[in-house]
RODO-2510 file (C-alpha; in nm, 4 decimals, decimal comma):
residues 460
     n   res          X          Y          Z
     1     x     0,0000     0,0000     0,0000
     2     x     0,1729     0,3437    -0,1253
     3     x     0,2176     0,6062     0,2030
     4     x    -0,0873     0,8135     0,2823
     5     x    -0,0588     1,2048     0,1337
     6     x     0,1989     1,3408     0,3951
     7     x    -0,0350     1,6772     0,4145
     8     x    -0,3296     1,4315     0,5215
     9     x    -0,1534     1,2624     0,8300
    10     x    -0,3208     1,4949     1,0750
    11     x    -0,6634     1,6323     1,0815
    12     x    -0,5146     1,9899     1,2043
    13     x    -0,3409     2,1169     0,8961
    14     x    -0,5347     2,1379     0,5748
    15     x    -0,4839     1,9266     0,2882
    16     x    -0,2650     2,1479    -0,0427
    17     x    -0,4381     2,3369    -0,2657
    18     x    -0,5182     2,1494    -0,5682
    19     x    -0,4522     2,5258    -0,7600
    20     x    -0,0791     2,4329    -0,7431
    21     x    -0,0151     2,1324    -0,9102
    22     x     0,3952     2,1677    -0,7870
    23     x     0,2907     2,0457    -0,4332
    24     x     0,1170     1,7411    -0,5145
    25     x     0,4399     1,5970    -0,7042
    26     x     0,6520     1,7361    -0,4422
    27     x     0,4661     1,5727    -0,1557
    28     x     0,4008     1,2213    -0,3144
    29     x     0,7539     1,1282    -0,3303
    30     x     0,6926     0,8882    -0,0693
    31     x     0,4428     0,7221    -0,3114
    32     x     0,7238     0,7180    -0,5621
    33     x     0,9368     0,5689    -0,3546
    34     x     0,7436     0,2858    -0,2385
    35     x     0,7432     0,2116    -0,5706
    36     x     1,0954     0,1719    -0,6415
    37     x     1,1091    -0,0581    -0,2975
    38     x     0,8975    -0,3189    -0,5152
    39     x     1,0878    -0,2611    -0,7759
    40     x     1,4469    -0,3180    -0,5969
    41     x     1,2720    -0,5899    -0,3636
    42     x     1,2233    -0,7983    -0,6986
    43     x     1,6080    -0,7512    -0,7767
    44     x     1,7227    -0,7903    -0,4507
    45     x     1,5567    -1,1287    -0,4120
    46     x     1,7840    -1,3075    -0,7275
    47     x     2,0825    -1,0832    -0,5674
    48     x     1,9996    -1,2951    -0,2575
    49     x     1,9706    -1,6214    -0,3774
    50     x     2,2716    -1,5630    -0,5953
    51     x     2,4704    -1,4917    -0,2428
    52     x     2,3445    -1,7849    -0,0754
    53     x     2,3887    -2,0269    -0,3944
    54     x     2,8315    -1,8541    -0,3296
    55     x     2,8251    -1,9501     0,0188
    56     x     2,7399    -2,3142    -0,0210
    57     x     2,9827    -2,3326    -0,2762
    58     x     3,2432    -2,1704    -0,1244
    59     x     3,1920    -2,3402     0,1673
    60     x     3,2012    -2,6728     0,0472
    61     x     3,4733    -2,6107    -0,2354
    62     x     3,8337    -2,7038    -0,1521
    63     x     3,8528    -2,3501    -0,0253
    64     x     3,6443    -2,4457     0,2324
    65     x     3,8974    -2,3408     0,4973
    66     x     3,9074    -1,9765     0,3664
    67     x     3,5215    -1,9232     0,4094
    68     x     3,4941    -2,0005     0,7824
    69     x     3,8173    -1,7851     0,8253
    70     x     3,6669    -1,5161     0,6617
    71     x     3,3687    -1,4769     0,8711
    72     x     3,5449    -1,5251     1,1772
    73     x     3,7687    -1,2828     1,1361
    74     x     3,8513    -1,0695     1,4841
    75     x     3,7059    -0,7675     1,5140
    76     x     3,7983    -0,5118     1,7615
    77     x     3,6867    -0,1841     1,9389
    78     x     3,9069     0,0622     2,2017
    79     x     3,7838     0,3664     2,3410
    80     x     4,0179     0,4255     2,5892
    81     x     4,0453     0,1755     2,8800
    82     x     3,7430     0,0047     2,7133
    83     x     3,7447    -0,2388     2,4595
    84     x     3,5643    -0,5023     2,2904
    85     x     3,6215    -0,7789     2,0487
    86     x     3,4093    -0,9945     1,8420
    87     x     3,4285    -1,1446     1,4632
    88     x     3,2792    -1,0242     1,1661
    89     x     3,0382    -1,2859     1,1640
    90     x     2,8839    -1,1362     1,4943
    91     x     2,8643    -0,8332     1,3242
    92     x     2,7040    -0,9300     0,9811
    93     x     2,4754    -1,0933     1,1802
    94     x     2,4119    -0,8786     1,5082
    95     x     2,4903    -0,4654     1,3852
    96     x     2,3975    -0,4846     1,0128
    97     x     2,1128    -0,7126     1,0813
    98     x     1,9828    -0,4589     1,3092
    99     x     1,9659    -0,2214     1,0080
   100     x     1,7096    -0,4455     0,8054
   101     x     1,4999    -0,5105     1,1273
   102     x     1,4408    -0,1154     1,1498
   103     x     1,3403    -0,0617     0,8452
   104     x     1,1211    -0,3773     0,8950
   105     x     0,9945    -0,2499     1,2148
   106     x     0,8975     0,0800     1,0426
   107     x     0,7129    -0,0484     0,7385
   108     x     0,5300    -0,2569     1,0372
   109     x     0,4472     0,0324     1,1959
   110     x     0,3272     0,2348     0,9085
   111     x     0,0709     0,0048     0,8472
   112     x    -0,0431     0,0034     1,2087
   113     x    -0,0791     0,3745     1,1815
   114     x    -0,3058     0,3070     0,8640
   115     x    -0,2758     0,0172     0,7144
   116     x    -0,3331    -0,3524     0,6931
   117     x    -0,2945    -0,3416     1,0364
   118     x    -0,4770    -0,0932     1,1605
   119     x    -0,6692    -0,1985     1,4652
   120     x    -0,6457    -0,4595     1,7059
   121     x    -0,8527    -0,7500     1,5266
   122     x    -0,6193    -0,7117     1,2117
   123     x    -0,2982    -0,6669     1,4319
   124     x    -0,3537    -0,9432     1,6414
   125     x    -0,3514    -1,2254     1,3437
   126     x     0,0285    -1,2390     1,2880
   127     x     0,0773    -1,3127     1,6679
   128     x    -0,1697    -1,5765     1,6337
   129     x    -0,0818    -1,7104     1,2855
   130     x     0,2671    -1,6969     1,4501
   131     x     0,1772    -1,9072     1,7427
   132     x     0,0441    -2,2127     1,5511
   133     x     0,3330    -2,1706     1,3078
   134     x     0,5405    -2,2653     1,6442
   135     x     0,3314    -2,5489     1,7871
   136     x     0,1891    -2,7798     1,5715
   137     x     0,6498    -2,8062     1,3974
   138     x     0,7199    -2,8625     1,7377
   139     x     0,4496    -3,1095     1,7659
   140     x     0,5441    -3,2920     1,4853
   141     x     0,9058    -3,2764     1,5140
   142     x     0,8217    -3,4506     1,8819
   143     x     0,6160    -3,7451     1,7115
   144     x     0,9354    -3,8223     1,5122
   145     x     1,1465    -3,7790     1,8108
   146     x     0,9604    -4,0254     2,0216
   147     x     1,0938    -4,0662     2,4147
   148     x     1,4822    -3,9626     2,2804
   149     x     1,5910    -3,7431     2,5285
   150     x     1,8773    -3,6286     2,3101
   151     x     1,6847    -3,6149     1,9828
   152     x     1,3908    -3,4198     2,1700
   153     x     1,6734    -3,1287     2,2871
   154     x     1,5948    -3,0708     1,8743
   155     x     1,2120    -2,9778     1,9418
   156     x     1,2624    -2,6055     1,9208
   157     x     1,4261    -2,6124     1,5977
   158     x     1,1701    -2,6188     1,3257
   159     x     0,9779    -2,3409     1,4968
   160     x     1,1971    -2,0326     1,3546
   161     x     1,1587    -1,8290     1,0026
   162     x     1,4558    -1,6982     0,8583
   163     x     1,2455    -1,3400     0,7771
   164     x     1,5207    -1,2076     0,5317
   165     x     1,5031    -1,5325     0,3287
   166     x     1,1401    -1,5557     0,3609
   167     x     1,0868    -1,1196     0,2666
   168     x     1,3700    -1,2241    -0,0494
   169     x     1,1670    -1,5253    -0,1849
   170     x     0,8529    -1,3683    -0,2129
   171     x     0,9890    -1,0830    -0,3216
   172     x     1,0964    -1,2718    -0,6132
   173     x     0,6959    -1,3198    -0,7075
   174     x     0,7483    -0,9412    -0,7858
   175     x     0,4508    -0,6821    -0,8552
   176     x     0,1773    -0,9529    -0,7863
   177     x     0,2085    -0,9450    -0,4131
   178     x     0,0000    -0,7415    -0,2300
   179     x     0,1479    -0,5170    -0,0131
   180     x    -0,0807    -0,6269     0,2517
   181     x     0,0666    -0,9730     0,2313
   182     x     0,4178    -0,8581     0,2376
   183     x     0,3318    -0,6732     0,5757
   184     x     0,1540    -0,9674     0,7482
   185     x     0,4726    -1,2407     0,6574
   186     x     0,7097    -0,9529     0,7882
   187     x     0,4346    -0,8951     1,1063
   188     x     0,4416    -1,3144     1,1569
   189     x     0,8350    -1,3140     1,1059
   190     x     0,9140    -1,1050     1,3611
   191     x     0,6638    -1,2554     1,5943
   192     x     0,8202    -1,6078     1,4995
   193     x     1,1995    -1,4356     1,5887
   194     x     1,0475    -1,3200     1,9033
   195     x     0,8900    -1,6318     2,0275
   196     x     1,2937    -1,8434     1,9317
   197     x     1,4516    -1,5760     2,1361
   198     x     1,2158    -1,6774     2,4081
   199     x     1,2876    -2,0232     2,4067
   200     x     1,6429    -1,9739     2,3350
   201     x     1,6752    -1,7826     2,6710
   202     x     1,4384    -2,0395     2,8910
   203     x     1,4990    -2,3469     2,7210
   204     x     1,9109    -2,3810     2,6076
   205     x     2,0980    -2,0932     2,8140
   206     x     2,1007    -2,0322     3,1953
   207     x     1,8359    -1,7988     3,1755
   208     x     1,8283    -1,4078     3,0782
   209     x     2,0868    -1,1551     3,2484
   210     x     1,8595    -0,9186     3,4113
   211     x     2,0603    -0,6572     3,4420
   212     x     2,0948    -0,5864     3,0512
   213     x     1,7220    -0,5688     3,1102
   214     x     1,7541    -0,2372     3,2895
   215     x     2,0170    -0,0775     3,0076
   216     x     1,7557    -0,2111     2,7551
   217     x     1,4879    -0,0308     2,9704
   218     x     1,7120     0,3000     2,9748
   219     x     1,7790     0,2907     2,5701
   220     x     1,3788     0,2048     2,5493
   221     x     1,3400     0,5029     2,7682
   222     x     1,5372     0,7597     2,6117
   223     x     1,3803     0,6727     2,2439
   224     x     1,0547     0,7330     2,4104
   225     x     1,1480     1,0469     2,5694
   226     x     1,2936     1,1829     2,2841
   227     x     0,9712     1,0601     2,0408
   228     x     0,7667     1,2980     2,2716
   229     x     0,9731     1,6081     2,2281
   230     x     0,8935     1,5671     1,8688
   231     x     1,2614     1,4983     1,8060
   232     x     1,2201     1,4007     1,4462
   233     x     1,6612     1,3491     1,3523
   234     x     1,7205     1,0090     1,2824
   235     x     2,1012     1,0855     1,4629
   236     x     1,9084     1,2095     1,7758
   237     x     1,8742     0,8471     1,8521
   238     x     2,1514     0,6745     1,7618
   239     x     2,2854     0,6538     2,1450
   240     x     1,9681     0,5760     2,3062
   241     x     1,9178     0,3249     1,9821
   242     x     2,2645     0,2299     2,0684
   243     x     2,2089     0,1709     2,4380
   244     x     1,8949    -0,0298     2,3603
   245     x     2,0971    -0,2793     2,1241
   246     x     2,3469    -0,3276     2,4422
   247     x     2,1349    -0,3935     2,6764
   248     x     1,9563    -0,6422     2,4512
   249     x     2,3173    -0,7827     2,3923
   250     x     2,3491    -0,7986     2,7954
   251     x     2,0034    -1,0275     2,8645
   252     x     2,1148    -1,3002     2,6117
   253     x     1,8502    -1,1813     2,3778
   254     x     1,8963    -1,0837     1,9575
   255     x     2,0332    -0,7407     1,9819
   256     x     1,8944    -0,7514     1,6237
   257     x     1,5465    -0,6756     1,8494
   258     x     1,6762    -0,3056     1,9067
   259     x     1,6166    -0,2621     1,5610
   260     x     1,2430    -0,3409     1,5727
   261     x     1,1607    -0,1742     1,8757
   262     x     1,3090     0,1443     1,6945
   263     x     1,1346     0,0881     1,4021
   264     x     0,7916     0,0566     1,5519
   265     x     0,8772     0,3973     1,7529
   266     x     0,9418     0,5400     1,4409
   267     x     0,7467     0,8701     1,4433
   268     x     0,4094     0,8093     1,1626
   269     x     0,2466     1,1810     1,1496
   270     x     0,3248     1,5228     1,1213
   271     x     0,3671     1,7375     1,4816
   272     x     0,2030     2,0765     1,5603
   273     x     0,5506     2,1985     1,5801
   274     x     0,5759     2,1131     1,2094
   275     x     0,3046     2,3472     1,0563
   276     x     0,5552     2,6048     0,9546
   277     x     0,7049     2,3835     0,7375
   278     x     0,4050     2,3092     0,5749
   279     x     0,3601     2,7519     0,5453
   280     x     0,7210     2,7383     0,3879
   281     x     0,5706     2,4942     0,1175
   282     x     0,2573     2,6303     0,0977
   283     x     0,4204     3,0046     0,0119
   284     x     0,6803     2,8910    -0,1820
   285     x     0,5157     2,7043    -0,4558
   286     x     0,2124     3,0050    -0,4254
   287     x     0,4731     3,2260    -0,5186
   288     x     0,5853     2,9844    -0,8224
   289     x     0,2104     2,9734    -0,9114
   290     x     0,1625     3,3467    -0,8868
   291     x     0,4600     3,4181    -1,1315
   292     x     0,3958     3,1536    -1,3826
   293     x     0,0459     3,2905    -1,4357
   294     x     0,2022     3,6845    -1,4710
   295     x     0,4782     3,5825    -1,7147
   296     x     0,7934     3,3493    -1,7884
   297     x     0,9485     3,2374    -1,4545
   298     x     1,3221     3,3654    -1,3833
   299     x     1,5975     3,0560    -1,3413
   300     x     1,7025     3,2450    -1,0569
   301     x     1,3448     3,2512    -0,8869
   302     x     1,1980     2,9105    -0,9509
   303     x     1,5379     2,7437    -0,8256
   304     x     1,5500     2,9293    -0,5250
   305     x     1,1447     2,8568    -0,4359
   306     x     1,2064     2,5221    -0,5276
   307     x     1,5092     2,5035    -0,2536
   308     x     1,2468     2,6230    -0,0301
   309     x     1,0036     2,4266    -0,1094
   310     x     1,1459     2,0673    -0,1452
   311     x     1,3655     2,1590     0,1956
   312     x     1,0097     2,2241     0,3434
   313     x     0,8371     1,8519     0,1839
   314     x     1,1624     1,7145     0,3772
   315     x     1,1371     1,8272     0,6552
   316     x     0,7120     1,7714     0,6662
   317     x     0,7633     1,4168     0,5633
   318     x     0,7066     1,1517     0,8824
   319     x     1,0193     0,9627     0,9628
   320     x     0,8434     0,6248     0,9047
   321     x     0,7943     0,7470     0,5305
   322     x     1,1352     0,8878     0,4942
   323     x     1,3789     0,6467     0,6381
   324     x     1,2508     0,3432     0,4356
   325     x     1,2849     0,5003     0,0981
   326     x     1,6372     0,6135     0,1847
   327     x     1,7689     0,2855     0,3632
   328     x     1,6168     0,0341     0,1223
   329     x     1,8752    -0,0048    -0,1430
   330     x     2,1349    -0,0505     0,1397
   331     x     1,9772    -0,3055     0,3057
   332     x     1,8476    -0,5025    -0,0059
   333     x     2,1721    -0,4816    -0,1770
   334     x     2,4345    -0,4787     0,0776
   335     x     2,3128    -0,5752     0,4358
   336     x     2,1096    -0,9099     0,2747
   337     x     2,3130    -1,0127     0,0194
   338     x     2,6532    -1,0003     0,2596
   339     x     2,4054    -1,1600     0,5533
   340     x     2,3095    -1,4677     0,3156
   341     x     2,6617    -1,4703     0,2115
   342     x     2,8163    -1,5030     0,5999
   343     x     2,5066    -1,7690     0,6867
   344     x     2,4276    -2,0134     0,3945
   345     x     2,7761    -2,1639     0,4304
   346     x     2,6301    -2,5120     0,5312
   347     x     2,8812    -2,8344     0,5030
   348     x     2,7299    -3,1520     0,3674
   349     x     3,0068    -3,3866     0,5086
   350     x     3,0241    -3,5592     0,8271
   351     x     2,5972    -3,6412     0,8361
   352     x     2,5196    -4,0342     0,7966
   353     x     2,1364    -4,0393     0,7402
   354     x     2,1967    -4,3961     0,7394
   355     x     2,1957    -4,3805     1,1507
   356     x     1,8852    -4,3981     1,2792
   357     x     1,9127    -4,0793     1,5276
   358     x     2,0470    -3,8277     1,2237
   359     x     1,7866    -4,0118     1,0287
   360     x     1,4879    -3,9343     1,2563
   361     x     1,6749    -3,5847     1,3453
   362     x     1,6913    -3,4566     0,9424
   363     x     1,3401    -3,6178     0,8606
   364     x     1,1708    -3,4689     1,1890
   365     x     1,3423    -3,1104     1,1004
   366     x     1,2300    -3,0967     0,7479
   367     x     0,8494    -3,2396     0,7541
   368     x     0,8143    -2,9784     1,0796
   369     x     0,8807    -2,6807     0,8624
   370     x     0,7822    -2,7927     0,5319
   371     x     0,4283    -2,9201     0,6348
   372     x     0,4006    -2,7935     0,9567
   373     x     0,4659    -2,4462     0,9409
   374     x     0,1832    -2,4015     0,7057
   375     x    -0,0873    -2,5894     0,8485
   376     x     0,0193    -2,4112     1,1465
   377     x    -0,0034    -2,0891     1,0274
   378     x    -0,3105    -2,1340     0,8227
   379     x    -0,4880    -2,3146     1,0680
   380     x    -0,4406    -2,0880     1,3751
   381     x    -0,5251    -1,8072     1,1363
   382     x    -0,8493    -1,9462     1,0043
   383     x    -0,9721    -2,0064     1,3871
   384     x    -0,8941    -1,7036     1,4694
   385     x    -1,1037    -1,5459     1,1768
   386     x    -1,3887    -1,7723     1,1655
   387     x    -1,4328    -1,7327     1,5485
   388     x    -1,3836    -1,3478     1,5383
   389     x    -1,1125    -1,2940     1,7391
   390     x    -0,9479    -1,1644     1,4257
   391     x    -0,9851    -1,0553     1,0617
   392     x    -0,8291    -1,1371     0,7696
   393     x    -0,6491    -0,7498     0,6492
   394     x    -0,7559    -0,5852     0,3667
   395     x    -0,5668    -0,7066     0,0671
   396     x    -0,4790    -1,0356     0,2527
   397     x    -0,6582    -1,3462     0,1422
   398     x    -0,7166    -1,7296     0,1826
   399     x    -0,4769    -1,8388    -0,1000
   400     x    -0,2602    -1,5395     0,0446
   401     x    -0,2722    -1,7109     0,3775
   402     x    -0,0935    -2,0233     0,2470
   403     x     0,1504    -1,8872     0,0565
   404     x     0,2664    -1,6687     0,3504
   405     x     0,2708    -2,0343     0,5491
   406     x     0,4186    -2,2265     0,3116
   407     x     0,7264    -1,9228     0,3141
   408     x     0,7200    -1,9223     0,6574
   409     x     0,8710    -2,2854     0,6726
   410     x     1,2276    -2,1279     0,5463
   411     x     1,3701    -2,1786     0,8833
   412     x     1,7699    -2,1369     0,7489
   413     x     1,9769    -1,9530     1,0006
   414     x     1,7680    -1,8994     1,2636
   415     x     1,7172    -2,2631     1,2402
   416     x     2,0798    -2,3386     1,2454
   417     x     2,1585    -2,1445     1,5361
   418     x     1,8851    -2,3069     1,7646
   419     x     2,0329    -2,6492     1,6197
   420     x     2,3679    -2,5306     1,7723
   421     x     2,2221    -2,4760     2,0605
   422     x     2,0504    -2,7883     2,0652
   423     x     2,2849    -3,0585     1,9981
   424     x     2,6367    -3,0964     2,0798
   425     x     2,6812    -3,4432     1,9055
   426     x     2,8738    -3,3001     1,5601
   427     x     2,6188    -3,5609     1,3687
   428     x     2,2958    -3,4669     1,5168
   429     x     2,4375    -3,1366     1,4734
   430     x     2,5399    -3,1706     1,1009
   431     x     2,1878    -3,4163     1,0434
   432     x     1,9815    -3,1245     1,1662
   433     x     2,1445    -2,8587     0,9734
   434     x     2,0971    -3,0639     0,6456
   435     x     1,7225    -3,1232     0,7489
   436     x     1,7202    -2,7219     0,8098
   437     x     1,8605    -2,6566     0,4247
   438     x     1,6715    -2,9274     0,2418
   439     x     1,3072    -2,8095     0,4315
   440     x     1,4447    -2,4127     0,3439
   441     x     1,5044    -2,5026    -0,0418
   442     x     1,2256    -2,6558    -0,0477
   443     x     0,9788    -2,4311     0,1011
   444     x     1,1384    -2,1645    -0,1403
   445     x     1,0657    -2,3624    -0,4464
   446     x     0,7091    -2,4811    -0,3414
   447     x     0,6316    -2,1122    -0,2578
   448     x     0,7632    -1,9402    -0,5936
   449     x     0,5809    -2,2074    -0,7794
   450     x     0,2749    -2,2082    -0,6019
   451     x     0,3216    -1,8221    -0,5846
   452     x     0,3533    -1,8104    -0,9911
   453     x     0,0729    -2,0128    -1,0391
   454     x    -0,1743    -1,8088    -0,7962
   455     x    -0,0380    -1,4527    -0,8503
   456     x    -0,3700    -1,3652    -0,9822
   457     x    -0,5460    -1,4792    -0,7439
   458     x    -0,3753    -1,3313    -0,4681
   459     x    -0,5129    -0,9659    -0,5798
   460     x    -0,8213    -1,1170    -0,6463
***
C-alpha cells in the first residue's frame, strides 16, 4: 500500500491546494518511492539467492577453509580503557542485521498507523498465525522424536523463520504481491523471531541476564522520551538506539530486536511543531504559481522557491515514510546479500542419514517446517477469523494465507543457530542442519511455484 498524502496525516493542517499542481508531485515522493522498494525488492531477491547459492559453494569447495576464516575474522573496538572484540560474523549478523529489522519495524508500523494493520482484530492475526506456526512443527518434530531425550533437545528447531530469506523469496513473485501480504509475513516473522529468542533464553541458556534488562529499559526510555519532544533526527537516537541494542546484547537476547523496537517507535504523522514547514511549502510554490500565471518564470526565482520548497516537503515528511525510501537499497543490496553470504555456508560432510538418530533428526526437522509451518499458520489463522477474534487485512486473502505459510517454513539460520544450541553431538548437529537446508530449499521452491501459479489470485 503506497504512504498516505503526507499533508493528510493529521486532521489539524489542511490538505494542499489542488490550484498548485507543484505540491502534489513534491509531496508524493513517498508514493514514488514505495514504488521503487517493489521494484528493488524484486532484484534484490535473485541478488539474494545468488549470495546464498556462493556460500554453499564456497563453503564446500576445496577452499572451504578460507570461508569459515573469513567470517570469523577478529574484530575489535578501544575507546580508551574500554574495549571489545568480536568477529565479523557477529557483526554481519548482530549490527547490520539490526539495520534491516528497522526498516522492517517501520514499514510494520506504518501500516499500524493506517494500514493492513490498523486496529487490534487485524494486528492481532500475525501473533496468532505466529503461534500455531510454532506449535503444531514442534508437535510434529516430537512425534518423530519419540521418548529420545537427546533427539527431543531438537524440538525447538523447526519453529523459527529466517524473515530475510522468507521477505527475499517472495519478493521474487514481484509486482503480484499485495502489499498487505508482504506486511503480514514480515508482522508473523518477527513474531516467529520473538517467540525463538524466548525459548532460546528459557529453554538452552542459563536464563536471561537481568541486568541488561535495565540498560535495555534506559535505551527504550530515552527513544521514548525523545519521540515525545517531537525529536524528528534520525542521529538524535543513535545513542539511546545504541544503548537499547546493548542492553539487549546484555540479557542473552537478539540485539537484532533493538532494531524493531526502533522501528515501531518510528514517528508516523506530522507534529504541531511542524506546521511552519508546511507555510514554507505552501508560500513557496504560491509564489511559483503566482509568477507563472504573470509571465515566464526567472531561473534564478523558480530554483530558489524550489530550494524552499522541497527543503520544506523534507522536513514535513514523517520519519516512518522517509527512512525506508532512503535505507532500502542498502539493506536489499548490501546488508542481505553479505548476511546470506556469511550464513548459507552449510557443510554436507560428516551427516550419515543412514543412523537412525540423524535419520529421525533430518526427517523430523524438514516435515516440521515444510508441512508444519503451514498448516500451522493457516490453521491458527483461520480459527482465529472464523471465530472473530481476528480478521483477515484488507488485501490479505485465503490463498494469500498459504503462501505466507508455506514461506514461513524457510527456517535457514535462525534454524541453524537453535540447532547449535541444541545438539552438541557433531552428527545430530550436522543431520539437523541438512534437514534445516533441504526443508528451506524446499519451502522456497514450493512457494515461488505455487506463488507463480496463484499470482492472480492473490489480488483477487
Amino acid at each position: 500500500m503506497p504512504p498516505q498524502d503526507p499533508f493528510t496525516l493529521h486532521p489539524q493542517f489542511p490538505s494542499p491546494s489542488p490550484r498548485i499542481p507543484g505540491l502534489q508531485t513534491a509531496t508524493t515522493k513517498a508514493s514514488a518511492g514505495f514504488v521503487r522498494m517493489l521494484h528493488i525488492e524484486s532484484m534484490s531477491g535473485i541478488v539474494l539467492l545468488i549470495a546464498a547459492a556462493l556460500a554453499l559453494w564456497w563453503a564446500n569447495s576445496p577452499w572451504a577453509a578460507s570461508y569459515f576464516a573469513t567470517w570469523h575474522a577478529p574484530l575489535s573496538l578501544t575507546l580508551g580503557p574500554w574495549s571489545w572484540s568480536t568477529d565479523l560474523h557477529f557483526f554481519v549478523n548482530d549490527v547490520l542485521m539490526t539495520i534491516f529489522f528497522l526498516v522492517v519495524g517501520m514499514e510494520i508500523r506504518r501500516e499500524m498507523y493506517n494500514g493492513a494493520l490498523s486496529n487490534l482484530r487485524q494486528a492481532s492475526l500475525p501473533v496468532i498465525a505466529a503461534v500455531g506456526g510454532v506449535i503444531v512443527p514442534a508437535a510434529i518434530y516430537v512425534a518423530f522424536a519419540g521418548s529420545d531425550r537427546m533427539l527431543l533437545n531438537g524440538w525447538a528447531i523447526p519453529t523459527a523463520t529466517d524473515i530475510a530469506f522468507a521477505v527475499g523469496v517472495l519478493a521474487l513473485l514481484g509486482k503480484s504481491i499485495p502489499g498487505p501480504l508482504r506486511i503480514f509475513l514480515l508482522a508473523l516473522a518477527i513474531i516467529d523471531d520473538i517467540v525463538a529468542v524466548l525459548i532460546i533464553a528459557f529453554f538452552y541458556s542459563g536464563g536471561l541476564d537481568y541486568s541488561g534488562f535495565a540498560i535495555a529499559l534506559l535505551g527504550f526510555v530515552l527513544v521514548l522520551l525523545f519521540n515525545r519532544m517531537g525529536i524528528a533526527s534520525a542521529w538524535a537516537y543513535a545513542l539511546p538506539g545504541a544503548i537499547l541494542w546493548m542492553g539487549l546484547l546484555k540479557t542473552g537476547a537478539h540485539p537484532t530486536l533493538a532494531g524493531v523496537v526502533l522501528g515501531l517507535m518510528t514517528p508516523v504523522a506530522m507534529r504541531p511543531a511542524q506546521r511552519h514547514h508546511l507555510e514554507e511549502a505552501l508560500g513557496a510554490l504560491s509564489r511559483i504559481h503566482r509568477q507563472a500565471q504573470q509571465g515566464p518564470l526567472e531561473a534564478h526565482t523558480l530554483h530558489h522557491e524550489l530550494q524552499i520548497a522541497t527543503a520544506a516537503q523534507r522536513d514535513l515528511l514523517p520519519p516512518v515514510f522517509r527512512l525506508p525510501t532512503l535505507l532500502h537499497p542498502w539493506v536489499a543490496f548490501g546488508v542481505m546479500p553479505i548476511f546470506a553470504l556469511a550464513n548459507a555456508g552449510v557443510q554436507f560432510g560428516g551427516v550419515d542419514l543412514s543412523a537412525p538418530a540423524q535419520q529421525t533428526v533430518a526427517l523430523g526437522v524438514l516435515l516440521a517446517l515444510v508441512i508444519g509451518k503451514p498448516i500451522g499458520v493457516f490453521l491458527a489463522t483461520f480459527l482465529a477469523v472464523k471465530s472473530g477474534v481476528s480478521s483477515l487485512p484488507p488485501g490479505v486473502n485465503w490463498t494469500g494465507v498459504v503462501l505466507v505459510g508455506v514461506l514461513a517454513g524457510i527456517g535457514f539460520t535462525m534454524a541453524i543457530f537453535v540447532g547449535g544450541l541444541a545438539f552438541n553431538d557433531p552428527g545430530l548437529l550436522g543431520a539437523a542442519k541438512l534437514g534445516i537446508l533441504a526443508a528451506s530449499a524446499t519451502a522456497a521452491v514450493i512457494g515461488l511455484v505455487f506463488g507463480f501459479m496463484v499470482r492472480r489470485k492473490l489480488s483477487a
